[in-house]
N, C-alpha and C positions, 0 to 999 in steps of 0.2 A: 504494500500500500504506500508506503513514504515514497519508491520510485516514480509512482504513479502520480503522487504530491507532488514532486519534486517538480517532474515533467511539467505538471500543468500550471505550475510556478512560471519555468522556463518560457512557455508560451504568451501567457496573460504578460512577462517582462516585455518580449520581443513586440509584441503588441502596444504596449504601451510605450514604448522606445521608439515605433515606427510612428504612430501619432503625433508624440512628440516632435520629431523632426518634420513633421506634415504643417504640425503648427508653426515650425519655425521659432522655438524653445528651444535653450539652453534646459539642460537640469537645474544650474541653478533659479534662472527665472519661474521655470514651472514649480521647483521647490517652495519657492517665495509665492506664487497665487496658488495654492493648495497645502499654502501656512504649515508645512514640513520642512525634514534637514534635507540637505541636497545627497547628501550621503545615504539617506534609504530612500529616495529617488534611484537612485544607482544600483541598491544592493535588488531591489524590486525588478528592474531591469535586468539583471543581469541571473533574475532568478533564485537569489539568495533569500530572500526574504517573501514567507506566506503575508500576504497580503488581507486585510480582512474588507471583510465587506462595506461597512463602512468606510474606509479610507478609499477604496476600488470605486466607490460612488463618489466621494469628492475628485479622485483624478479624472473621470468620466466626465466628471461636469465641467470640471477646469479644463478639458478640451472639447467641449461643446458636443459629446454624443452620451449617451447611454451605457449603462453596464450591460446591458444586455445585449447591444450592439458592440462592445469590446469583447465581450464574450465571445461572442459568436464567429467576430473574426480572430481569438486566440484558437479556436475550435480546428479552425481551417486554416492553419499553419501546421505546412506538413512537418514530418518525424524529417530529423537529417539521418 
């Protein structure tokens, strides 16, 4: 189960790391409007850190889509 975790850790980061750059944020700016450190911006990203629900809905918002539409597209990021 924890690889499974892990994995979809990995994903929802790569997701959020591609958005970010869509929007045209820095980690640190996006840190700063989703009132977090810029350092679990990164660890989030990079899949180190389970992310909870809450927080996942404020990054969602502070780039203008949906959890459920970040979801979705972490879902359909294939396996390397």
């Amino acid at each position: 189960m924890k690889n499974n975790t892990h994995h979809l850790a990995i994903k929802f980061g790569k997701t959020l790391r591609n958005l970010r750059l869509q929007a045209n944020l820095s980690q640190e700016e996006f840190a700063h409007l989703c009132k977090i450190h810029r350092t679990y911006i990164g660890s989030i990203e990079r899949g180190e850190k389970n992310i909870t629900l809450e927080m996942a809905n404020r990054v969602a918002t502070v780039l203008g889509t949906s959890l459920s539409a970040m979801i979705a597209l972490a879902e359909d990021i294939h396996d390397e």
